[in-house]
C-alpha positions in Angstrom: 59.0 94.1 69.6 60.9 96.1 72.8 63.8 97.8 71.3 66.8 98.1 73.5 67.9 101.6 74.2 71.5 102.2 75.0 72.7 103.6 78.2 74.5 107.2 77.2 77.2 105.4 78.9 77.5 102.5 76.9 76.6 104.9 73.5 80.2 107.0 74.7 82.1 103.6 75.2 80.5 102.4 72.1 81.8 105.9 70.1 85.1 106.1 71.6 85.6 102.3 70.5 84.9 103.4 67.1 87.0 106.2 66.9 89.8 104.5 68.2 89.6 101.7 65.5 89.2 104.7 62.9 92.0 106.5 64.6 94.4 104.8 66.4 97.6 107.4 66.3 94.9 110.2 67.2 94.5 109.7 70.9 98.4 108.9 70.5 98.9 112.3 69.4 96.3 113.8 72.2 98.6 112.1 74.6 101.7 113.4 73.6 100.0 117.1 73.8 98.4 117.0 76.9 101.8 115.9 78.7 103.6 118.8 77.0 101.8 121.3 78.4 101.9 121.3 82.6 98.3 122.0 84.2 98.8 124.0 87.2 95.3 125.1 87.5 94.5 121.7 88.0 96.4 121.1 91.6 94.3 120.4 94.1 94.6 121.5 97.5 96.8 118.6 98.5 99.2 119.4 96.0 99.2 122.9 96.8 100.1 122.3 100.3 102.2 119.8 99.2 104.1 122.8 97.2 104.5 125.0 99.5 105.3 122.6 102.5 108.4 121.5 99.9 109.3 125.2 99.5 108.9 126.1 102.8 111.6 123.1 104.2 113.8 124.0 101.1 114.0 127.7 102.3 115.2 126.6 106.2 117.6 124.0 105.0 118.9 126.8 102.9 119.2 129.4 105.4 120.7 126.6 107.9 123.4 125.3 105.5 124.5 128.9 104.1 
């Protein structure tokens, strides 16, 4: 008889599933720590220019108004 192997895909859905059943306030807590600390070294360059656009605007309206 075949035996069906599992996708590693659907073996990491099928773990994570399990985990959270085992769990449940874990990925809660993981949540609450990863929004506590910011990630700057993620911004991408979007955000970046984003940044310093903002920045930039808030320095003339600054230097109009004062």
């Amino acid at each position: 008889m075949p035996t069906k192997r599992e996708a590693p895909e659907e073996q990491r859905e099928r773990l994570r599933q399990e985990e959270l059943k085992n769990n449940p306030t874990g990925s809660l807590n993981d949540g609450f720590n990863r929004g506590s600390s910011p990630n700057l070294t993620g911004m991408g360059w979007k955000e970046t220019g984003v940044l310093i656009l903002v920045l930039i605007v808030g320095y003339i309206v600054y230097k109009f108004f004062f």
